[in-house]
Biotite code that builds the C-alpha atoms (Angstrom):
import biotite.structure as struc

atoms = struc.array([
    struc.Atom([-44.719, 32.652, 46.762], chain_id="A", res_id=1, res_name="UNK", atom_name="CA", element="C"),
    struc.Atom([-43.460, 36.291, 46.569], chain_id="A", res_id=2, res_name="UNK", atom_name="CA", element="C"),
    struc.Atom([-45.030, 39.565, 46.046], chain_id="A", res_id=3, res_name="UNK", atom_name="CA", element="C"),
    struc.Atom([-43.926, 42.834, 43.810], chain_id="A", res_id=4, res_name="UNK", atom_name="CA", element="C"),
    struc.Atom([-45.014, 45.850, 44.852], chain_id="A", res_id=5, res_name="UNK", atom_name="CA", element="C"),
    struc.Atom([-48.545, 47.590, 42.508], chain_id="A", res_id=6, res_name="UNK", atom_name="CA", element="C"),
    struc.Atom([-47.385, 50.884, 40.663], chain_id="A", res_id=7, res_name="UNK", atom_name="CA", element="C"),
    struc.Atom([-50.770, 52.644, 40.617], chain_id="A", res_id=8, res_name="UNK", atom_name="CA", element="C"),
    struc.Atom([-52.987, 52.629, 43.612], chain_id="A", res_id=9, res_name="UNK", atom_name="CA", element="C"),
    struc.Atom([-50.766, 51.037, 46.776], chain_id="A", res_id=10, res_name="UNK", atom_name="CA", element="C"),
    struc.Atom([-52.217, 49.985, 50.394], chain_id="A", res_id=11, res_name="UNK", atom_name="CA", element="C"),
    struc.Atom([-52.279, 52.125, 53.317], chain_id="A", res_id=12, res_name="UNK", atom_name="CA", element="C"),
    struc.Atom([-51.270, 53.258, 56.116], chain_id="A", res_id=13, res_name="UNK", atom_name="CA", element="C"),
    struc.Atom([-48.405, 53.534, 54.383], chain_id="A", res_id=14, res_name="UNK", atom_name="CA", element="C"),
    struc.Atom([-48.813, 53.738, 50.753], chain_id="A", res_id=15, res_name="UNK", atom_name="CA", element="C"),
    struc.Atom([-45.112, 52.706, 50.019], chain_id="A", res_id=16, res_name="UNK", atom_name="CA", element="C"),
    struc.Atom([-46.107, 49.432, 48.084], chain_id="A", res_id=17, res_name="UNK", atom_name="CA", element="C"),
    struc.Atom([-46.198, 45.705, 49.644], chain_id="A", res_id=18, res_name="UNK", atom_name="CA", element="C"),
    struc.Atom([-43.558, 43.787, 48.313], chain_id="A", res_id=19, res_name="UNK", atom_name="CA", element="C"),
    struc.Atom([-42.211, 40.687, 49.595], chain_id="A", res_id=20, res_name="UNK", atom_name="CA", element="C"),
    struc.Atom([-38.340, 42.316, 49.484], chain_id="A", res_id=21, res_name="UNK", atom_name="CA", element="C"),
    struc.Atom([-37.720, 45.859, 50.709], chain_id="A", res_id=22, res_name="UNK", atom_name="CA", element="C"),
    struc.Atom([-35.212, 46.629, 47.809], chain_id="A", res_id=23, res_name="UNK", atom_name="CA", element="C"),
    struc.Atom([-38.458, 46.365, 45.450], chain_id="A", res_id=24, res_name="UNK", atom_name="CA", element="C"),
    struc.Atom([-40.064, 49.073, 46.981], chain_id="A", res_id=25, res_name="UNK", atom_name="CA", element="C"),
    struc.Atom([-38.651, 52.105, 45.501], chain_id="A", res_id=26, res_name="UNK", atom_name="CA", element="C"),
    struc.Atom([-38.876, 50.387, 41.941], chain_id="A", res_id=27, res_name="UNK", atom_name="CA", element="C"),
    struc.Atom([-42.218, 49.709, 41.775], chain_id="A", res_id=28, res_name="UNK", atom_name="CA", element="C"),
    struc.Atom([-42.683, 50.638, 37.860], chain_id="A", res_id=29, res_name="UNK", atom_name="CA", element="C"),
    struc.Atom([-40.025, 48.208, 37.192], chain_id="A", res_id=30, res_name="UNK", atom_name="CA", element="C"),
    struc.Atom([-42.997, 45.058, 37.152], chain_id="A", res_id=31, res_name="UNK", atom_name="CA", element="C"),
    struc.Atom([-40.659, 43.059, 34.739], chain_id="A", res_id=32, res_name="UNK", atom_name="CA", element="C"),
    struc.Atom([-37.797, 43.111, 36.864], chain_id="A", res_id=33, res_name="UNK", atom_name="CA", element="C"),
    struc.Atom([-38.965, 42.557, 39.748], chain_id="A", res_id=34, res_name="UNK", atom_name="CA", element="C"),
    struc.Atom([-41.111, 39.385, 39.077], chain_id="A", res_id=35, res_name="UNK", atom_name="CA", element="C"),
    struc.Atom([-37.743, 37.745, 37.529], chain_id="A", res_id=36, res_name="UNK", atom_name="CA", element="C"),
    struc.Atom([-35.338, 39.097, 40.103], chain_id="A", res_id=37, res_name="UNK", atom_name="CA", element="C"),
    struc.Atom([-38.412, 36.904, 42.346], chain_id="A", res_id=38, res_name="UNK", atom_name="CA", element="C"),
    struc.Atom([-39.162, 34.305, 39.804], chain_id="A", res_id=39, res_name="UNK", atom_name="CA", element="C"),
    struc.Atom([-35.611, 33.521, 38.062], chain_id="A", res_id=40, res_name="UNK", atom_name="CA", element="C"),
    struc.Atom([-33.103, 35.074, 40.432], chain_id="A", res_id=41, res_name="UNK", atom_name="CA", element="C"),
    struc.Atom([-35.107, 33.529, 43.919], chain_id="A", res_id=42, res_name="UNK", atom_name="CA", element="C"),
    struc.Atom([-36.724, 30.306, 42.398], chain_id="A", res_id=43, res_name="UNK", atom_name="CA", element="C"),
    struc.Atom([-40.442, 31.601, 43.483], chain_id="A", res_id=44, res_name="UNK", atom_name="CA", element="C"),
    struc.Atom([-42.612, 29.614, 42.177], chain_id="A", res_id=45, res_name="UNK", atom_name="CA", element="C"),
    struc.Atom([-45.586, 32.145, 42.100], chain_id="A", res_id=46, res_name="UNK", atom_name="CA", element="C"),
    struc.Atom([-45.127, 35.884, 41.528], chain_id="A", res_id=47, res_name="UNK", atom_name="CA", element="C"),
    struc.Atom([-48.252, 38.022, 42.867], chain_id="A", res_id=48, res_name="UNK", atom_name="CA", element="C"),
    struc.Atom([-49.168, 41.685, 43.069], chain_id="A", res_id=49, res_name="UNK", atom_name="CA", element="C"),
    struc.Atom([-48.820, 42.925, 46.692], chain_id="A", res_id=50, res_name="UNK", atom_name="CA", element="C"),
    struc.Atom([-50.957, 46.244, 46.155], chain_id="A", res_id=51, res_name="UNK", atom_name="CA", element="C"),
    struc.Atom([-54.784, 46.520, 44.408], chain_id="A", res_id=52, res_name="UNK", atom_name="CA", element="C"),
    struc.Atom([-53.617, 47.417, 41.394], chain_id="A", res_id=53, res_name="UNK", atom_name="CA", element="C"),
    struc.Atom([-50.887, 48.228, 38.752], chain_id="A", res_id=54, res_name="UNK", atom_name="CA", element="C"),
    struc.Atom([-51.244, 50.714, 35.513], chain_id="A", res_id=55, res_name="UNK", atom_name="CA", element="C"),
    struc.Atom([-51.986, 49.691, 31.936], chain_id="A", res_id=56, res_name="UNK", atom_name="CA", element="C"),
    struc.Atom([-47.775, 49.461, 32.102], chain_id="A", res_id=57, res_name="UNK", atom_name="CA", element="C"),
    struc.Atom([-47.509, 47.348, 35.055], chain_id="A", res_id=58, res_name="UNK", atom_name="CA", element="C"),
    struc.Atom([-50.182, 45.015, 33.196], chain_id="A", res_id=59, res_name="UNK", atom_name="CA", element="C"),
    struc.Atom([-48.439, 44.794, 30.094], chain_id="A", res_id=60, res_name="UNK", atom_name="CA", element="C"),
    struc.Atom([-45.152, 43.788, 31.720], chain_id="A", res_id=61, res_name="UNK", atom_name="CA", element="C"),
    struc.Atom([-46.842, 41.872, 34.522], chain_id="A", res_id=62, res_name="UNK", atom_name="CA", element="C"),
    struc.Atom([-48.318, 39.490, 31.180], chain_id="A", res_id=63, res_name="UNK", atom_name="CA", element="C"),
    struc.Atom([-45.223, 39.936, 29.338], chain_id="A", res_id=64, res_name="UNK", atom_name="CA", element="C"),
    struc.Atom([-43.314, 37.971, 31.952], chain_id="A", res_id=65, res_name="UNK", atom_name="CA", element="C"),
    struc.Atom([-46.317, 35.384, 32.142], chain_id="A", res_id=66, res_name="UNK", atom_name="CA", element="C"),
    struc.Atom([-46.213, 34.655, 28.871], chain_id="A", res_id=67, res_name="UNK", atom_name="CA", element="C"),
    struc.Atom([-42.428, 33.857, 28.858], chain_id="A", res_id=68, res_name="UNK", atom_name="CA", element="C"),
    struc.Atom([-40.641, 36.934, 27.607], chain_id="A", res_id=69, res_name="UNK", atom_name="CA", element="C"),
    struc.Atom([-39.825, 40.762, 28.236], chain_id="A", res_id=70, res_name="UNK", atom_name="CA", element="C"),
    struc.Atom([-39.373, 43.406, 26.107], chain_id="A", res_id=71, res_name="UNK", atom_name="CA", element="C"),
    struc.Atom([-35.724, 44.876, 25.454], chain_id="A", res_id=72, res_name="UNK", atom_name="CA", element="C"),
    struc.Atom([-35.161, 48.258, 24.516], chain_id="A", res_id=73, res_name="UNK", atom_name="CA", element="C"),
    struc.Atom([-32.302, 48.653, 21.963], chain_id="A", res_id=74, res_name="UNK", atom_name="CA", element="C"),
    struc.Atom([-30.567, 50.358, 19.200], chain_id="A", res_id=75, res_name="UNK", atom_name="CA", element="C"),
    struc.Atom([-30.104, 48.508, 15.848], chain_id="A", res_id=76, res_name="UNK", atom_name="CA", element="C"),
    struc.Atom([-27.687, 49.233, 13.153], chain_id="A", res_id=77, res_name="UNK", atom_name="CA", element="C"),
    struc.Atom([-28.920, 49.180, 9.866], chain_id="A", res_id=78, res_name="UNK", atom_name="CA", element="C"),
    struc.Atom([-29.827, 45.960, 8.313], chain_id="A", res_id=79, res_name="UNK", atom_name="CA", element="C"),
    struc.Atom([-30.750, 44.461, 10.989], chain_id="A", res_id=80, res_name="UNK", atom_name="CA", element="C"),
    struc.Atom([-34.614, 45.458, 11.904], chain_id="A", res_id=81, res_name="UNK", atom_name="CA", element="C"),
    struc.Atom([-35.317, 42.114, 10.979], chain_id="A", res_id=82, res_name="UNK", atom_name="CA", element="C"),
    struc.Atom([-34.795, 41.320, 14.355], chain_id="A", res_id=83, res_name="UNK", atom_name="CA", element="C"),
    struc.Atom([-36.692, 43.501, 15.932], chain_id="A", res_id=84, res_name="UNK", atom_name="CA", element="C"),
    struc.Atom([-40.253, 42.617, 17.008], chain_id="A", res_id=85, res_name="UNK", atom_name="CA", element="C"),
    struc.Atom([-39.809, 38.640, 16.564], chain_id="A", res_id=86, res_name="UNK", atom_name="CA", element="C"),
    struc.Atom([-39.693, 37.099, 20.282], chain_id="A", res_id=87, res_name="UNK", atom_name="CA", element="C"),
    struc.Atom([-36.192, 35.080, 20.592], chain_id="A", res_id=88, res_name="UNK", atom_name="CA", element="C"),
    struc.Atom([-35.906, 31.721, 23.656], chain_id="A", res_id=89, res_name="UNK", atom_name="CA", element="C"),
    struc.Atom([-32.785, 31.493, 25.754], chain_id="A", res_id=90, res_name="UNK", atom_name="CA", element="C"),
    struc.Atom([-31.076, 28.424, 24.513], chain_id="A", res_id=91, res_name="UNK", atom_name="CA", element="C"),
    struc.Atom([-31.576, 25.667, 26.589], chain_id="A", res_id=92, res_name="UNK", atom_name="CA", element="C"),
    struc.Atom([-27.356, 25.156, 25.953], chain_id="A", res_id=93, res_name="UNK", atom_name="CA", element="C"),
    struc.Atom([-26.869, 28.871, 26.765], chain_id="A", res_id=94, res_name="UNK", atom_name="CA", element="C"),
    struc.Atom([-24.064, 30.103, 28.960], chain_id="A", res_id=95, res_name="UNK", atom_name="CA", element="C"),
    struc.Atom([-23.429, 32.939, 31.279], chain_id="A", res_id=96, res_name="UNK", atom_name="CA", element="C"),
    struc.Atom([-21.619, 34.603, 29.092], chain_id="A", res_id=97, res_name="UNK", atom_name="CA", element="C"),
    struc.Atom([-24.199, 35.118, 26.320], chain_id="A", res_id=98, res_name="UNK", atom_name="CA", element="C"),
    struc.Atom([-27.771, 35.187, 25.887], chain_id="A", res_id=99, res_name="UNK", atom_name="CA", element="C"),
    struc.Atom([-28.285, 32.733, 22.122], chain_id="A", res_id=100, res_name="UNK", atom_name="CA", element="C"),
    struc.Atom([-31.508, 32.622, 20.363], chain_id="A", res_id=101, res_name="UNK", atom_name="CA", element="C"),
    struc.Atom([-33.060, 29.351, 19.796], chain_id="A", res_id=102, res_name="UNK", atom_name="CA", element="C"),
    struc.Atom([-35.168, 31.018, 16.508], chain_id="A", res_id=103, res_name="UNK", atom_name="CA", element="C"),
    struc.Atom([-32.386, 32.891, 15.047], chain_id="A", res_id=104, res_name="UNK", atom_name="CA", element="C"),
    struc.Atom([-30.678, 30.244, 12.609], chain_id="A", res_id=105, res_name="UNK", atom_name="CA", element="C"),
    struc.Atom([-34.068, 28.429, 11.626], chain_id="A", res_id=106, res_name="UNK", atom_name="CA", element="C"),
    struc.Atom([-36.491, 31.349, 11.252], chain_id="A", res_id=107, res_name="UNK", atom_name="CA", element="C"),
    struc.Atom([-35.232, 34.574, 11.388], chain_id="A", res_id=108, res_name="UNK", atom_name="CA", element="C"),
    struc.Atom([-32.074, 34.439, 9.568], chain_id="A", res_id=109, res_name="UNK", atom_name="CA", element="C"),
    struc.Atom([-31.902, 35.879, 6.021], chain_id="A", res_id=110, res_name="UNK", atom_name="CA", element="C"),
    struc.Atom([-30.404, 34.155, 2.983], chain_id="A", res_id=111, res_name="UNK", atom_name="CA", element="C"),
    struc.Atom([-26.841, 35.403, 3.641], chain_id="A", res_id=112, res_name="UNK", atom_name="CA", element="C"),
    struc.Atom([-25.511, 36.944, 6.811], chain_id="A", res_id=113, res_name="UNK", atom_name="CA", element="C"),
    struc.Atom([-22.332, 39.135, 4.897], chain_id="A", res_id=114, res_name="UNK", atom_name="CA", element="C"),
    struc.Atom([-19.446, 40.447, 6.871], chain_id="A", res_id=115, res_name="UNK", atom_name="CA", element="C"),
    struc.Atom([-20.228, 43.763, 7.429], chain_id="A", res_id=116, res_name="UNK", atom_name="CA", element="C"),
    struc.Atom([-18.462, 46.627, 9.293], chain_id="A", res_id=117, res_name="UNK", atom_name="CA", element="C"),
    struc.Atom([-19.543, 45.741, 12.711], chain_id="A", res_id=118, res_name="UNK", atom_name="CA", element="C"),
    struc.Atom([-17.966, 42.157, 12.203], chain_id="A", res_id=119, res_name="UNK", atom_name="CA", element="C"),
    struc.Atom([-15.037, 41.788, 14.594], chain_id="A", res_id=120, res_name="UNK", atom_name="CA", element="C"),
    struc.Atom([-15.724, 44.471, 16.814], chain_id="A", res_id=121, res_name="UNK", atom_name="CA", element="C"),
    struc.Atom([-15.257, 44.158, 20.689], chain_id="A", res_id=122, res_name="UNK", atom_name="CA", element="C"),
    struc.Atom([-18.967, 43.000, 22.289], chain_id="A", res_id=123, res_name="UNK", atom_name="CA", element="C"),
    struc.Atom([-19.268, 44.535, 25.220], chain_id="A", res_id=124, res_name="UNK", atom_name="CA", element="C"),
    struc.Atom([-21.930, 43.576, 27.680], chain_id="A", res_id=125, res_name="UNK", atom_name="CA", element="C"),
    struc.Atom([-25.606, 44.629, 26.069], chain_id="A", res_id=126, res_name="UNK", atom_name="CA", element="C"),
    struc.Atom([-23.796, 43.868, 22.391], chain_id="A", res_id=127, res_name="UNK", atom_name="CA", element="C"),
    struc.Atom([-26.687, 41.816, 20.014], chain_id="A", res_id=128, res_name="UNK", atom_name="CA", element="C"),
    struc.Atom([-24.692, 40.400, 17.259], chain_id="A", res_id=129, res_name="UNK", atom_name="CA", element="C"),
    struc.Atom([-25.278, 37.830, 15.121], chain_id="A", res_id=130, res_name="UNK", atom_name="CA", element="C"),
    struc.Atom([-23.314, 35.603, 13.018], chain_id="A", res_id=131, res_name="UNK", atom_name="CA", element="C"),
    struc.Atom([-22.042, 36.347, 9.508], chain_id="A", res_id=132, res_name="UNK", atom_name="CA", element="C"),
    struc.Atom([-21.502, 33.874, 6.244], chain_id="A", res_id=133, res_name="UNK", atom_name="CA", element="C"),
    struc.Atom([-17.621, 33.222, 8.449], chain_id="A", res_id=134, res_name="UNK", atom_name="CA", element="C"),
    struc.Atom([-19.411, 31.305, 10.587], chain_id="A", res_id=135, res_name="UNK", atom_name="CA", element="C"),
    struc.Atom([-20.213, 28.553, 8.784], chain_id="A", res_id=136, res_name="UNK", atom_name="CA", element="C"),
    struc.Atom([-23.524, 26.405, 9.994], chain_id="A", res_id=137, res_name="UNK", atom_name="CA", element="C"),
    struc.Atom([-24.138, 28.994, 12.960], chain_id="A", res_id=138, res_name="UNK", atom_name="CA", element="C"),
    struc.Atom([-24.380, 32.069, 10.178], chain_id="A", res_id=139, res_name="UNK", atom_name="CA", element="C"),
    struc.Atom([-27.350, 34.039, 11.583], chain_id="A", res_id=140, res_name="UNK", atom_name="CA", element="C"),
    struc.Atom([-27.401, 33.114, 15.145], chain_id="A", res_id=141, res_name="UNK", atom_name="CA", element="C"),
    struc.Atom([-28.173, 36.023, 17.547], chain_id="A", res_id=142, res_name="UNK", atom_name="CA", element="C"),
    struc.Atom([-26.443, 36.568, 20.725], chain_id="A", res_id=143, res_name="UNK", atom_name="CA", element="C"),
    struc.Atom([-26.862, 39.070, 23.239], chain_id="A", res_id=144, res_name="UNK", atom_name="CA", element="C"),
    struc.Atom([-23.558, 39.342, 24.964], chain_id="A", res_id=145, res_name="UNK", atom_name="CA", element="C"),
    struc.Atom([-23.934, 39.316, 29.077], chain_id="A", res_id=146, res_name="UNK", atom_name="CA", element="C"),
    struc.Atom([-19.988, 40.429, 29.766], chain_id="A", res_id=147, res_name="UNK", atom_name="CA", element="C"),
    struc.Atom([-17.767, 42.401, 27.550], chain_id="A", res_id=148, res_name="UNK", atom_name="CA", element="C"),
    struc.Atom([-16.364, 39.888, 25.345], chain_id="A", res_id=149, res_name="UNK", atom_name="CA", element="C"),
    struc.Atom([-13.239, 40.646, 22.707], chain_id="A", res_id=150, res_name="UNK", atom_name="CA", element="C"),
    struc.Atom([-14.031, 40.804, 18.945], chain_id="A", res_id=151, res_name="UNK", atom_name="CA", element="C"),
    struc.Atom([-14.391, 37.840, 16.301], chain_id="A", res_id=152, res_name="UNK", atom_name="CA", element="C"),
    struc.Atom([-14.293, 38.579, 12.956], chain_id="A", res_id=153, res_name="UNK", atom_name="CA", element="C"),
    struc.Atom([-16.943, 36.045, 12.394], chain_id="A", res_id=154, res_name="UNK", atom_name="CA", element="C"),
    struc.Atom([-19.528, 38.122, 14.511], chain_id="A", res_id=155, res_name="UNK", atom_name="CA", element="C"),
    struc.Atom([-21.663, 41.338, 13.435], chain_id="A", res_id=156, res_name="UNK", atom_name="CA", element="C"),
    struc.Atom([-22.479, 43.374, 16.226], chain_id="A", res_id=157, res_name="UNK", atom_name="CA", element="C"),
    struc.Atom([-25.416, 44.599, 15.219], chain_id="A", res_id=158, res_name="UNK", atom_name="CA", element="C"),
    struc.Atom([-26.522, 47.239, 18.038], chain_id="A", res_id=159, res_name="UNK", atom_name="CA", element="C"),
    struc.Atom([-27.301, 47.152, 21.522], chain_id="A", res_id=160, res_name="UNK", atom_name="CA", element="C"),
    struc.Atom([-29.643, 46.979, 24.413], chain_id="A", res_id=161, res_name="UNK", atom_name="CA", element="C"),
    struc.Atom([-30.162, 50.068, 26.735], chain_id="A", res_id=162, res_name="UNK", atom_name="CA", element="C"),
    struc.Atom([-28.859, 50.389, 30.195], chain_id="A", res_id=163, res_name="UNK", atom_name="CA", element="C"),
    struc.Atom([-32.227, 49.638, 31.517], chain_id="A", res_id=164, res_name="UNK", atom_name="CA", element="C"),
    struc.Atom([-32.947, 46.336, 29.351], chain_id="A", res_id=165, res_name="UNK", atom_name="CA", element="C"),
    struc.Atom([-29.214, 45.266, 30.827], chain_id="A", res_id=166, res_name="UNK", atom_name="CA", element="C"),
    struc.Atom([-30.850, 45.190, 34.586], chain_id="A", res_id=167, res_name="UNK", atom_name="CA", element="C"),
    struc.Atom([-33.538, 41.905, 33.094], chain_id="A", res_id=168, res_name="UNK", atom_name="CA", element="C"),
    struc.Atom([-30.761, 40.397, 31.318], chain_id="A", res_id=169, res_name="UNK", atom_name="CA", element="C"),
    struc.Atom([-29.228, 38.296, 34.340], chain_id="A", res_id=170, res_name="UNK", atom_name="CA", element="C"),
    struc.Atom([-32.659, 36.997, 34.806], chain_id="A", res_id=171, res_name="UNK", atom_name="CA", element="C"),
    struc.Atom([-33.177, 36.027, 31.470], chain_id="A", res_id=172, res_name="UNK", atom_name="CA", element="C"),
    struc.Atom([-32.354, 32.134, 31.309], chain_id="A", res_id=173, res_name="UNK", atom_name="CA", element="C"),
    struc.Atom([-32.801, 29.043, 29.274], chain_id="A", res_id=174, res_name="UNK", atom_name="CA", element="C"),
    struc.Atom([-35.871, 29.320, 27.620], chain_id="A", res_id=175, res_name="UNK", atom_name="CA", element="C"),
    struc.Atom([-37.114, 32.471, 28.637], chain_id="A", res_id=176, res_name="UNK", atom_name="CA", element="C"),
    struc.Atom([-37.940, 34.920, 25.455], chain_id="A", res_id=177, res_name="UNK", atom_name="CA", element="C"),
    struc.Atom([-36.572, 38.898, 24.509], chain_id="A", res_id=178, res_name="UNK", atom_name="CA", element="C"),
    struc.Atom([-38.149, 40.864, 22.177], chain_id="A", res_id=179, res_name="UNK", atom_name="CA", element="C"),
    struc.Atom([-36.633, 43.857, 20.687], chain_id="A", res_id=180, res_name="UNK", atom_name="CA", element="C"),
    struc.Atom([-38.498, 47.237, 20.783], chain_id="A", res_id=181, res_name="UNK", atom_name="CA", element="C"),
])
């Protein structure tokens, strides 16, 4: 059992926040994060608010992450808002390398995925691309990449998380859910 620190009203004498670790402490808006960096990254089996309360932000993270998924910022190229809004699962096969949706070939994926001009580009870490018509059977699956990886002509990148949705990916693992926003 582990605590992350409230963002709204904290405990005194100290009003700093009551988290289980320190580093938490000055991040206290960043709910999300810190209940995977506890739950994913520490194996904590429950995840608790330390301080009476949280704000209607906190709350909304704080359920997002007990209902199995976060919300990722990003920055789609056109073509692909499809994508955003739909929750995507981990793989259970995933890899450390990439983040692969589990939904993205069976129910999100759109008659044809063409080549387009983001295919072959370079996907650096934060990259979402998804697989074009080159692919073969794995046309339409969506990756997020986790390291820079070099281009494939059979990938689309097709935008790109923000700096802050990188900190939750390491914590995102097999099975866990992103949704773009």
């Amino acid at each position: 059992m582990a605590f992350v620190p409230g963002d709204a009203n904290v405990r005194g004498p100290v009003f700093e926040g009551l988290p289980t670790v320190e580093a938490q402490r000055g991040r206290a808006s960043k709910v999300a994060l810190n209940m995977l960096e506890l739950a994913h990254g520490a194996d904590c089996d429950i995840v608790l608010v330390g301080d009476p309360d949280l704000s209607d932000a906190g709350w909304a993270q704080f359920a997002q992450v007990s209902a199995g998924y976060v919300d990722l910022q990003c920055e789609l190229e056109p073509g692909y808002a499809y994508v955003r809004g739909q929750i995507h699962h981990d793989r259970p096969d995933s890899s450390v390398l990439i983040f692969r949706s589990q939904e993205s070939r069976t129910t999100l994926k759109p008659d044809s995925v063409p080549t387009d001009s983001g295919a072959g580009l370079p996907r650096k870490a934060g990259s979402i691309a998804v697989s074009n018509s080159g692919y073969g059977r794995y046309e339409g699956e969506l990756e997020i990449a986790r390291v820079d990886l070099p281009g494939d002509e059979r990938m689309n990148v097709a935008g790109h998380i923000t700096p802050e949705a990188m900190e939750l990916l390491p914590f995102i693992k097999r099975g866990f859910g992103v949704r773009f926003v």
